[in-house]
NUZA-509299 format. One record per residue: x, y, z of N, C-alpha, C in turn; residue in one letter. Coordinates in pm, whole numbers, plus 50000, padded with zeros to 5 digits. Example, Ala and Ser with C-alpha at 12.3 -4.5 7.8 and 13.67 -1.06 7.14 Angstrom:
<rs>
513194943150780512304955050780513204967050780A
512854977550708513674989450714512905000350787S
</rs>
This chain:
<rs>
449697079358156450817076958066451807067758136X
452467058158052453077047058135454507045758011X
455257041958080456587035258007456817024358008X
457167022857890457117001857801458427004557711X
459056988457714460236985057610459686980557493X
460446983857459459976969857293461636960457321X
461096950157201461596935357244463466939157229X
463816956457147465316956557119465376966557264X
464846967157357465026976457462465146987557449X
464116993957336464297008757352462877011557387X
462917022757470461877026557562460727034857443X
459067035657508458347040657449457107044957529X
456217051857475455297060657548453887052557557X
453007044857632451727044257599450987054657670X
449987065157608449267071957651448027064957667X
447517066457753446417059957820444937064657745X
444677077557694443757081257632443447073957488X
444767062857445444377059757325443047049457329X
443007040957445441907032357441440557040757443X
440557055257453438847064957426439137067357279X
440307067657199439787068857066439707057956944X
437917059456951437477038756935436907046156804X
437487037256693436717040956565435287034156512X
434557044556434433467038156440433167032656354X
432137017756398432207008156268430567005756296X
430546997756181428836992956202427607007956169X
426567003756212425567017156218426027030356274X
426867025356372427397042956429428197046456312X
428947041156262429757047856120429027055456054X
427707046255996426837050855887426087057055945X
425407061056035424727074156111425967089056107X
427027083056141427967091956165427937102456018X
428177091955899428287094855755426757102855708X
425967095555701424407102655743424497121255739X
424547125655879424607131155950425897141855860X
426857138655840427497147355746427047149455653X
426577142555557426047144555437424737151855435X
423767149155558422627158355579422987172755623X
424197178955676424407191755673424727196855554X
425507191655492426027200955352424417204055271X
423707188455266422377191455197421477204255244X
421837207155396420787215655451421477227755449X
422777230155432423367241955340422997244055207X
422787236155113422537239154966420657239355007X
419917235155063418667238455053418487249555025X
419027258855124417967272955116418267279754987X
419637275954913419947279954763418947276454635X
418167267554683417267260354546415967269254538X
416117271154380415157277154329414787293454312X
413957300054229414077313954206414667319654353X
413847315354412413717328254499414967324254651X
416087310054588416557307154710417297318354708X
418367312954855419087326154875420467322554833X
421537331854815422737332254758424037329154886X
424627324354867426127323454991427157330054967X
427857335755042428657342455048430247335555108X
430937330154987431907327855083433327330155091X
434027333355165435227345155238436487334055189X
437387333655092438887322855096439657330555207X
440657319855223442187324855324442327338155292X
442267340055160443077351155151442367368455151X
440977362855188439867374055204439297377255069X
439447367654969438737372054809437267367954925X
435917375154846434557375354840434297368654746X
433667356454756432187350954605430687351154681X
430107358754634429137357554654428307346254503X
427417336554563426697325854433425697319754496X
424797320754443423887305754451423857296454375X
425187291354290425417283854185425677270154289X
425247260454340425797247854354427127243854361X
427577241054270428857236754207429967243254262X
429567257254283430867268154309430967268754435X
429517270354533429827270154655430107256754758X
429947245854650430647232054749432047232654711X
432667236454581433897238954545434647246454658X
434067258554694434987266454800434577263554903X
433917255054940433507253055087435287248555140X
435917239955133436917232955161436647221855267X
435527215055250435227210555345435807193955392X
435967191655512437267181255555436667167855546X
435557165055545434787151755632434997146655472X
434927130155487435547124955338433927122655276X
432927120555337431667118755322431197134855238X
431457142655323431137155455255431857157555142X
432687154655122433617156755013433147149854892X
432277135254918432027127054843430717133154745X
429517143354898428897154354790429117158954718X
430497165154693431157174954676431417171454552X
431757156854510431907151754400431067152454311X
429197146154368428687145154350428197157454232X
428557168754326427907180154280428587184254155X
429867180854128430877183254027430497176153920X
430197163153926429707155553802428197155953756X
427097161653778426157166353764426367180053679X
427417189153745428117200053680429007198753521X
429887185853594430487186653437429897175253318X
428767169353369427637161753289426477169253227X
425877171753296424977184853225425067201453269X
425827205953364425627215953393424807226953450X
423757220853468423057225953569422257217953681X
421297219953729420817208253878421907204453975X
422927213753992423887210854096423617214654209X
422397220854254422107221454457420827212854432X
420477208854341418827197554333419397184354357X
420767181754346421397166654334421847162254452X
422197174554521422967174354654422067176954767X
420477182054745419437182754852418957168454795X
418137166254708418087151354688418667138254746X
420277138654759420987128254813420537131054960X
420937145455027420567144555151419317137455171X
418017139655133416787139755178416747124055175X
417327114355076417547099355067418197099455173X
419567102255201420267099855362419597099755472X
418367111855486417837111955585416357102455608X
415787097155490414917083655470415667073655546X
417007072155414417087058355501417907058255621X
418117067255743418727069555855417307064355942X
415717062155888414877065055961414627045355962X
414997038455837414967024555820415857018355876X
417637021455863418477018555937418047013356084X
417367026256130416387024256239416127013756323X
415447011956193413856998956231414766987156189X
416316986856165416726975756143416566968856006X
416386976755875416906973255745418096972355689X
418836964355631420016963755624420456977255526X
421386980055514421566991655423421466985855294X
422186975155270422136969755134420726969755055X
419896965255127418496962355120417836977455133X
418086988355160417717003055141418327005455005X
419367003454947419907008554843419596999754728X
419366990354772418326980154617417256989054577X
416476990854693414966998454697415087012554643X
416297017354649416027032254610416737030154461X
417737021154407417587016754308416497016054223X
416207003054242413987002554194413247013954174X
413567023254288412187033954263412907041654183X
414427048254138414747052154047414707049753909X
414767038153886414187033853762413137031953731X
411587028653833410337034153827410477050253780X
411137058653821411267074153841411587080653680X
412797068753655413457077853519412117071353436X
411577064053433410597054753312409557063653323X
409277071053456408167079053445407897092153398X
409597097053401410097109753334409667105953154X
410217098653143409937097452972408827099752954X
407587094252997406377094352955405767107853000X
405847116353060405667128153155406487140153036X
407307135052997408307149752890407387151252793X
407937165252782407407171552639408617172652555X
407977176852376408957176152299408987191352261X
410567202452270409887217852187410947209252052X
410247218451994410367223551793411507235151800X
412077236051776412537246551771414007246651611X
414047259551547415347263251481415617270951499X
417017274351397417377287351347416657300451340X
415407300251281414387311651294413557306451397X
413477298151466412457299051581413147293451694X
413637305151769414607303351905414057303352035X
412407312052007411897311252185411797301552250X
411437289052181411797278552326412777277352346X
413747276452303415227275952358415287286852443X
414987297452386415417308352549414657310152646X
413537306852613412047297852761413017291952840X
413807281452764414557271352864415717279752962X
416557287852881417227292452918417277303453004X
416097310853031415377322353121415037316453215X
414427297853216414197296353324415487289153441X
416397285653332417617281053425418107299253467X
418267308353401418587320053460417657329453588X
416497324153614415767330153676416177332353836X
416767324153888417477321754024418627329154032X
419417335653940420277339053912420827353353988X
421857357453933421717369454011421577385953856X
421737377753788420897382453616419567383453577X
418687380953655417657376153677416547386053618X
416857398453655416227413153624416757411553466X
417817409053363417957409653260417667395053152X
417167385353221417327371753207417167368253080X
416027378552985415857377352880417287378052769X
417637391452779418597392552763419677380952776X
419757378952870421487368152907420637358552815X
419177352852814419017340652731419077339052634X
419047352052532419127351752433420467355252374X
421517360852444422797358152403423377343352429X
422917336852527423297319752535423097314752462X
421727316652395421057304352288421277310052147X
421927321752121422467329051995423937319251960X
424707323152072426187318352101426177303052125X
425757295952166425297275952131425117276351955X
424237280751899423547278751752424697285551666X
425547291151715426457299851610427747287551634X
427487280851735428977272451721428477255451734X
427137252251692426047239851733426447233651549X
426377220251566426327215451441424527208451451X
423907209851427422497207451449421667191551372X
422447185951281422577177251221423227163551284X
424447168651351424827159651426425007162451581X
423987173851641423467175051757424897176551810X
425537183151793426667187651847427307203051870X
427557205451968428227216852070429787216552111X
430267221752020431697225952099432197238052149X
431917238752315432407248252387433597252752393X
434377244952283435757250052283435787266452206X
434527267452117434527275452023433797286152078X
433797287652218432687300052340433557304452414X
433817318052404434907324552535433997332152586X
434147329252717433547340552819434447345152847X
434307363052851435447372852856435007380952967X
435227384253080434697398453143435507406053201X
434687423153224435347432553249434337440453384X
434807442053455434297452053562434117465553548X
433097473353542433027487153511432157491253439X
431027482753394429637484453316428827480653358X
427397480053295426397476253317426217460753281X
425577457053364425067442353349424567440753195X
423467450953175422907451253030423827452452905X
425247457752962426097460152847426557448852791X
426237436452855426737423252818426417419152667X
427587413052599427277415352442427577405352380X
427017400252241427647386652185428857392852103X
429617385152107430737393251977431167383851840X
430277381851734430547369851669432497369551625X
432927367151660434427365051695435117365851775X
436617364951828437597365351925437887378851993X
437747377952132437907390252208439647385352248X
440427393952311441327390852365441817405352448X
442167403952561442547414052624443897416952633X
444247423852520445327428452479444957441752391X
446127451752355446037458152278447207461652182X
447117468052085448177473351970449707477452051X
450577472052020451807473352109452117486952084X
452217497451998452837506251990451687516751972X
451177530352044450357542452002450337546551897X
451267544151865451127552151656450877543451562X
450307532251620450037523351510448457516251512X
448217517951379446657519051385446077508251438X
444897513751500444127509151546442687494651542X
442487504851441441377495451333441907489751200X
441697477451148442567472151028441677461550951X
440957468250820440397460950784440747448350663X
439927439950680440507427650563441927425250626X
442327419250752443457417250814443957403450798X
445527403650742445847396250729446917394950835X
446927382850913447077381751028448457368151020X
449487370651107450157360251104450577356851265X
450587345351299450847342051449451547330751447X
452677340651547453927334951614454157331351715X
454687323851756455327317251908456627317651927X
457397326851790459007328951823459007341251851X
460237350451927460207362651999460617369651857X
460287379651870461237390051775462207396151862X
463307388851876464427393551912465337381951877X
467317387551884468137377751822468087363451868X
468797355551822468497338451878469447339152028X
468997333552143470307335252273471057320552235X
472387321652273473207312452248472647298452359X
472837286352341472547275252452473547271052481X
474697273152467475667270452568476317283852594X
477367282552730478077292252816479017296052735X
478287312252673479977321152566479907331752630X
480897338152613481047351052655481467358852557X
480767373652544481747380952422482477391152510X
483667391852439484357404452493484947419652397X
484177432552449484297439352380485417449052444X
486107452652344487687465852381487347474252327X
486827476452245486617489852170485087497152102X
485317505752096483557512652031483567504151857X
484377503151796484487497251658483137481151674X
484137473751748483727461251786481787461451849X
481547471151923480497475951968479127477651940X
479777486151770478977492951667479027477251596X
479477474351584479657458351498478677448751548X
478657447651697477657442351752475967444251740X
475657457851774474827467751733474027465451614X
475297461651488474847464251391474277447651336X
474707441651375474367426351388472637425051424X
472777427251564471547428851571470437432551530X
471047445651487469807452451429470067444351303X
470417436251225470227431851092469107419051143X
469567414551249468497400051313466917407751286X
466817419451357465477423751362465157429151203X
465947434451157465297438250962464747428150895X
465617414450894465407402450873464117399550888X
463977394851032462517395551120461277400651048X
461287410751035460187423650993460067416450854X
461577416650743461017416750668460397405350554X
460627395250667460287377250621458687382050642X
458307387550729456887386450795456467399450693X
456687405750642456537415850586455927411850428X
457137405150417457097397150284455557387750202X
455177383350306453947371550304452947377550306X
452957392150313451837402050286450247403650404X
451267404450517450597401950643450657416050695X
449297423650734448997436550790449007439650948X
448817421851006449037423251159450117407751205X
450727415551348451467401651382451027397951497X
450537391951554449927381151709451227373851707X
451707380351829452947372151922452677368552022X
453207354652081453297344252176454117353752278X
454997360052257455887366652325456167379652300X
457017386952413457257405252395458287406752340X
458417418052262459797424552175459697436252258X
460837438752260461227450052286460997462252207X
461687475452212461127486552191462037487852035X
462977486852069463867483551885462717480851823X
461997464951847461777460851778460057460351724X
459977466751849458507476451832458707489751754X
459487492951719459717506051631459767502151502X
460987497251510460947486851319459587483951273X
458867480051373457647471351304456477486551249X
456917496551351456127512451349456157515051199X
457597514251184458637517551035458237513350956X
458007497950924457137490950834456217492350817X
454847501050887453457498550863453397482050872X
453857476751031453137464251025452457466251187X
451617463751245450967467351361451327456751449X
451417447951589451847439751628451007441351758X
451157426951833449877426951940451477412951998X
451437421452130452477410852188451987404152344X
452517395052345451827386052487450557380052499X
450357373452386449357366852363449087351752444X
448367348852497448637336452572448377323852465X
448757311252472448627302052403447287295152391X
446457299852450444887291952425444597302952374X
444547315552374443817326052299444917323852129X
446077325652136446397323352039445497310051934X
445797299551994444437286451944443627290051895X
442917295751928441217304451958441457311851797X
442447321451821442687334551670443007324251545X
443727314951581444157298451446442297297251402X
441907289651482440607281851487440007293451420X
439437304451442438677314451377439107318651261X
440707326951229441197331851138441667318751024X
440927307451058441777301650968443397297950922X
444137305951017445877309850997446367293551059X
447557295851045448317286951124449637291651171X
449797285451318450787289651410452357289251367X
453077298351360454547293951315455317299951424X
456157286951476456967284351551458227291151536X
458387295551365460357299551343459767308751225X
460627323451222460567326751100460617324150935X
461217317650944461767309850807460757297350754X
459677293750852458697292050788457277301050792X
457017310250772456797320250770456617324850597X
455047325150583454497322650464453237325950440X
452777332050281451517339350289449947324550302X
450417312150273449257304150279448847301550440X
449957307250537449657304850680449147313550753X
448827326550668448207336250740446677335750784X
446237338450880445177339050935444057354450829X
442667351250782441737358850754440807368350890X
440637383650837439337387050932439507399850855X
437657403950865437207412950834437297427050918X
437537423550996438017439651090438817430151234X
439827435351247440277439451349440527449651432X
439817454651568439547466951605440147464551772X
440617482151797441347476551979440107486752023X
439377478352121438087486652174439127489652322X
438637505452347438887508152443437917517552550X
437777509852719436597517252771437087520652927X
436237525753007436807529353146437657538453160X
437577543453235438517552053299440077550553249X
439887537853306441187529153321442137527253147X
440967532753117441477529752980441847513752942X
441007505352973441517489852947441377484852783X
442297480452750442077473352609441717462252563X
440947458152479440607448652392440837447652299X
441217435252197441207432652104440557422952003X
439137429951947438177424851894438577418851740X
438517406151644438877400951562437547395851544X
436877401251460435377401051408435617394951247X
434707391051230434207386651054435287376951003X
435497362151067436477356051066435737342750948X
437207336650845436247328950801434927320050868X
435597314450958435347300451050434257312051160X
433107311551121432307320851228431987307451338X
432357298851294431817290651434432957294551564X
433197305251605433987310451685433377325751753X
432577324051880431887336251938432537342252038X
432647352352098432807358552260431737363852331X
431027357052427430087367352508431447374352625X
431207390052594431887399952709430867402252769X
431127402352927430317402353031430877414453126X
429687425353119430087437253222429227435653325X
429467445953439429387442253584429847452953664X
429377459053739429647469353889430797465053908X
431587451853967432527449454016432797435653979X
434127431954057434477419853988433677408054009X
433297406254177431987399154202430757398454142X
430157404854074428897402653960429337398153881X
430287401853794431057398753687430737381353663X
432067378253769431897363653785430737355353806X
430357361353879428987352753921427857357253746X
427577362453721427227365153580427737354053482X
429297352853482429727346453420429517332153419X
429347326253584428697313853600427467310853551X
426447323653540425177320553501424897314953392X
425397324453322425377324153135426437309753117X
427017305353194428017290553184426717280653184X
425947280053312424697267253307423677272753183X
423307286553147422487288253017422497279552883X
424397286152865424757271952715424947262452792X
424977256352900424797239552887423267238052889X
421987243852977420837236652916420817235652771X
421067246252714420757248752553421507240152485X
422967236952520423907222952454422627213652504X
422317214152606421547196452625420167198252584X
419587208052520417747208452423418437201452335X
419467205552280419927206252150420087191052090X
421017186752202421677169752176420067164552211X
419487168252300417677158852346417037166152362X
416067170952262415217185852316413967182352409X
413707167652447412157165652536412727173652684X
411937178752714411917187452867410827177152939X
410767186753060409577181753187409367198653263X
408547197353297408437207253330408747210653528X
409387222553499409517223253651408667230853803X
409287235853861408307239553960408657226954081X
408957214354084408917202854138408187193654117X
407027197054010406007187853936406707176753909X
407367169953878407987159553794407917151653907X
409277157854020409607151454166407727146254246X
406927156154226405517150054312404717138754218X
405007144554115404237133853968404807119354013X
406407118354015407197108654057407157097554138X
406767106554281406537101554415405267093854439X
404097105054354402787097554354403117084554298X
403547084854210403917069254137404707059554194X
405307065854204406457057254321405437046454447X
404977055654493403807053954649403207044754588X
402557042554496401497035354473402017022954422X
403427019954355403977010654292404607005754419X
404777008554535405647003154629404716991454694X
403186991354694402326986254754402626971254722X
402986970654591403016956054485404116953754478X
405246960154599406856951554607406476938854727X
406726928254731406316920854835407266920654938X
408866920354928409756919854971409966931955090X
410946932555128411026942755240411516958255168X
411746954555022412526964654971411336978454972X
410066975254966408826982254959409286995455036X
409886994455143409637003155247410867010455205X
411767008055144412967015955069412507027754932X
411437014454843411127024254725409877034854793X
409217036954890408017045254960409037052855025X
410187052355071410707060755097411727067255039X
411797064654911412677075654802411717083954741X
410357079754724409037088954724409057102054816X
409037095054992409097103555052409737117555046X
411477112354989412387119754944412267128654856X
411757120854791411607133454621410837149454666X
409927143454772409017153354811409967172654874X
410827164154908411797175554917412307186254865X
412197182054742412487194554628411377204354637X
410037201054605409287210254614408717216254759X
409147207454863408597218055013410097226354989X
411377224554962412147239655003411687246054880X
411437244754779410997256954688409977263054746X
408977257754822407897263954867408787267354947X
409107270055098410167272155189410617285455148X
411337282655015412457293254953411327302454926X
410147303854871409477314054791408187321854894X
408827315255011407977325355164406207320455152X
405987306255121405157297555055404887286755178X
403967284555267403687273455373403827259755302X
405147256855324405607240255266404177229455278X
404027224955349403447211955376401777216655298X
401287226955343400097231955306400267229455119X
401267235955091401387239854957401597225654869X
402297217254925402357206454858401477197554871X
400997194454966399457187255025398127192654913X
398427203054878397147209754782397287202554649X
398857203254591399467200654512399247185254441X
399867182054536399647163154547398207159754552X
397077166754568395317165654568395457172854437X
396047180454369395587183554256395837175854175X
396977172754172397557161954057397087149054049X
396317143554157395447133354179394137136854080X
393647146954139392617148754085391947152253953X
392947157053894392907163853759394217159753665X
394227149353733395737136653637396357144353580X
397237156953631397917166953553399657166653570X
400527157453543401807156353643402557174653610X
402147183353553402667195053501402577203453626X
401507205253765401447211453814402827210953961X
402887222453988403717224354062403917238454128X
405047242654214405187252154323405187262354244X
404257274354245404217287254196405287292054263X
406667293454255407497300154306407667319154223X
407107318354157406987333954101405607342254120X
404637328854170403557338754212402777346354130X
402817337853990402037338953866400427335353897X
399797329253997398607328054019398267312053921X
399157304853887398897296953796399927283253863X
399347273753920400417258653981400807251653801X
400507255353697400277249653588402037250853525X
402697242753571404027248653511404097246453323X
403377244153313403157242253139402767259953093X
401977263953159401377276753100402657286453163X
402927284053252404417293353286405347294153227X
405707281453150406567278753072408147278153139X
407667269753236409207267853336409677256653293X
410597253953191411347239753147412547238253253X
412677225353227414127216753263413587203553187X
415237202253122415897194453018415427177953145X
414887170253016414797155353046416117150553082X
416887147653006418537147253058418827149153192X
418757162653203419817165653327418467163153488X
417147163453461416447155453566416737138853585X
416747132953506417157119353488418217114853562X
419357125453520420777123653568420697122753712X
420177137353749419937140753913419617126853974X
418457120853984417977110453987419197098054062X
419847091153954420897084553905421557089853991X
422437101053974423577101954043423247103454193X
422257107754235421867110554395421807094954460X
420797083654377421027067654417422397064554403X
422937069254283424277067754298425467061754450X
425617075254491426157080854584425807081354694X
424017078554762423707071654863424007060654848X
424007048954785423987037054776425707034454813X
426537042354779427807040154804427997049754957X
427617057354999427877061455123427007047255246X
425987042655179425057036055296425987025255287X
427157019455197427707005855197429377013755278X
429297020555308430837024255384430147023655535X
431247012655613430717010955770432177014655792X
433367019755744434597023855795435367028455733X
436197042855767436847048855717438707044455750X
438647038855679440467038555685441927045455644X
442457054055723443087064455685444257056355680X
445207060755589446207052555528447447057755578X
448467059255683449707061155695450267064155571X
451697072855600452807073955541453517063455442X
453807056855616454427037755545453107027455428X
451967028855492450607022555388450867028055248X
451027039555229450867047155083452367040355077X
452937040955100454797042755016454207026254992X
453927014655045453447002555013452397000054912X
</rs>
């Protein structure tokens, strides 16, 4: 450490260690980048497929998730490196694009990172690696098309849809009920699916859960759950043909907006006050009373006055409603939201055929079920569970279920899985690379190489001798021109993923694909990371 002026003579520090911290540019960058991105991949490996395994991971604050969902466990990883993070992305838009293949996208990219770390090598430019894996991706997706199958499926004929959906649940931690969860997914898509114009709005799907049941107790509810109950004990419970009105103003008096003060001297003045009030709340009751409404859904809490009045009236009331569930009771009941009493009117009331407060547990927890609504395109799957950890993780499952089933729906051709597609792929790939003349050859033979990855960790994952298993594989599919066969990971005695009936959506393989070249191609073109100062950003 040495002492130096600057040119106005004020003194300053050079530490001598700064000349050892040399940033890295060139191939050491991109090895460096490499090398990050191949750990996170070799974290999500052992997660892929039935039989991978699940992670467990611990926040600051000691919450537990246990998942083998992709998406969730790069989410909580928190991880620092900007490269890893860039997986991280990766894995998110695969997630919020199709919704499922989120640890297939992120072992994929790795297994490309670690190809072309082996060309880098031999002195290929990166640019010239990421053309090539370009090329063989679009060899890849062209070969998917021709390789898909088409299912048939409607209204009365749902098993392929829940084929599809049993087999995205099979890895799961639902897995023992899978049938089940698939057929409440692909019930709950078709009850809110416009099928004509291949459309899904998840706005119209609440996942609700509760801790303290059985996994199996998991239920469709064709209408709005809400976890709330009847504000007052003496007021009924069940209410049929409910005419429903929902508010976002309090039932209580208006507060003044500017600074008054009242001042009271005497009990006269008091009772005067008193009596004021209580005329605000009669009012209240009996505008809403008036419009011939049997229940009230409030945005906000009243007090006990004014929970009594309402006792008095035979009008029932449900207070603290949050503003997206409120939405949710509009959208179903048909009603519309009123902001002020005084507009407050019988054409704005919300319809339903029963309104009921289910109550279970110990704990006595409440619900409030709003069943037989005009607008049935409005479902709840409630999801029970040992504890809050199944729960959730349950809840993630049945989340990727309706997105395969949203994406049969919008494109119903599948491919079949197992890793068949990925070896079908590669074979093709290999053989088309022979007739690149250019140097790029050795880029598209080695995104082949890559693909091969998916199916040695499924073998890997399913206690299955990788190399043996796929080596058989890749001679079968040669031999008997079958691209369907693939990793018996269930140990059905059958490589035939057609007769197993293991789908995945054309779509969201395609995507994988795409977004994995994606995102190598943009990590292999970063030779330097530039972290931006204080003063840089304010500029």
């Amino acid at each position: 450490m040495s002492l130096a002026f600057d040119e106005y003579g004020r003194p300053f520090i050079i530490i001598r260690e700064q000349a050892q911290k040399e940033r890295l540019r060139g191939i050491e960058a991109q090895k460096s980048h490499i090398l990050a991105a191949k750990t996170i991949a070799n974290i999500m490996r052992s997660s892929l497929g039935p039989k991978g395994m699940d992670k467990m991971i611990v926040s600051q604050d000691g919450d537990v998730t246990v998942t083998n969902d992709g998406a969730t466990i790069l989410d909580n990883m928190q991880v620092d490196n900007q490269i890893a993070k860039l997986l991280v992305q990766l894995s998110k838009s695969q997630d919020d694009e199709i919704g499922d293949g989120t640890t297939g996208v992120v072992v994929l990219a790795g297994a490309l990172l670690e190809q072309a770390e082996g060309l880098i090598e031999k002195g290929i430019h990166p640019c010239r690696i990421s053309e090539g894996f370009e090329l063989a991706c679009k060899i890849a997706q062209e070969h998917l098309k021709k390789i898909s199958d088409k299912i048939d499926f409607s209204r009365e004929n749902l098993e392929p849809l829940i084929k599809a959906a049993m087999t995205c649940l099979g890895s799961k931690i639902v897995n023992r009920f899978h049938r089940q969860m698939g057929e409440i997914a692909v019930k709950a898509v078709l009850s809110v699916a416009d099928l004509d114009r291949k459309d899904v709005n998840f706005e119209n799907i609440k996942l609700e859960g509760r801790e303290g049941g059985k996994l199996e107790d998991t239920q469709l509810i064709s209408g709005i759950l809400i976890e709330k109950g009847i504000s007052h004990p003496q007021m009924p419970t069940t209410i049929k043909d409910a005419k429903i009105c929902l508010l976002t103003c309090p039932f209580e008096p208006p507060k003044l907006k500017t600074k008054n003060s009242i001042e009271i001297s005497n009990a006269e003045d008091f009772k005067k006050l008193g009596d004021i009030e209580q005329k605000y709340f009669v009012d209240m009751v009996q505008k809403v009373k008036a419009t011939g409404a049997n229940l009230v859904i409030c945005q906000w809490g009243f007090d006990d006055e004014a929970n009594h009045l309402l006792l008095q009236n035979d009008l029932p009331a449900v207070r603290w409603v949050g503003g997206m569930d409120l939405e949710k009771i509009a959208m179903a009941t048909g009603g519309r939201i009123v902001a002020r009493f005084e507009d407050v009117s019988a054409d704005k009331l919300g319809r339903a055929g029963l309104v009921r407060e289910i109550g279970f547990g110990t704990t006595k927890d409440r619900f409030l079920s709003i069943e037989d609504c005009p607008n049935t395109k409005a479902v709840t799957i409630f999801v029970r569970g040992g504890n809050k950890m199944i729960v959730e993780e349950a809840k993630r499952s049945i989340h990727d279920a309706l997105c395969v089933t949203r994406n049969l729906i919008r494109d119903n051709r599948i491919i079949y899985g197992g890793g068949s597609a990925e070896i079908s792929c590669g074979l093709l790939i290999s053989s088309k690379a022979d007739e690149i003349p250019t140097i790029e050859q050795y880029a598209v033979r080695a995104f082949a190489d890559a693909l091969e990855n998916i199916p040695l960790a499924l073998a890997e994952n399913s206690g299955l001798p990788p190399i043996e298993t796929l080596s058989q594989i890749k001679s079968q599919q040669i031999k008997e021109n079958n691209p369907y066969l693939g990793v018996d990971c269930n140990q059905k005695n059958t490589n035939n993923m057609k007769d197993q009936q293991v789908f995945d959506t054309l779509p969201g393989k395609s995507q994988q694909f795409a977004l994995a070249s994606q995102v190598v191609k943009m990590i292999l073109k970063i030779d330097d990371i530039i972290k931006q100062g204080p003063e840089e950003e304010q500029q």
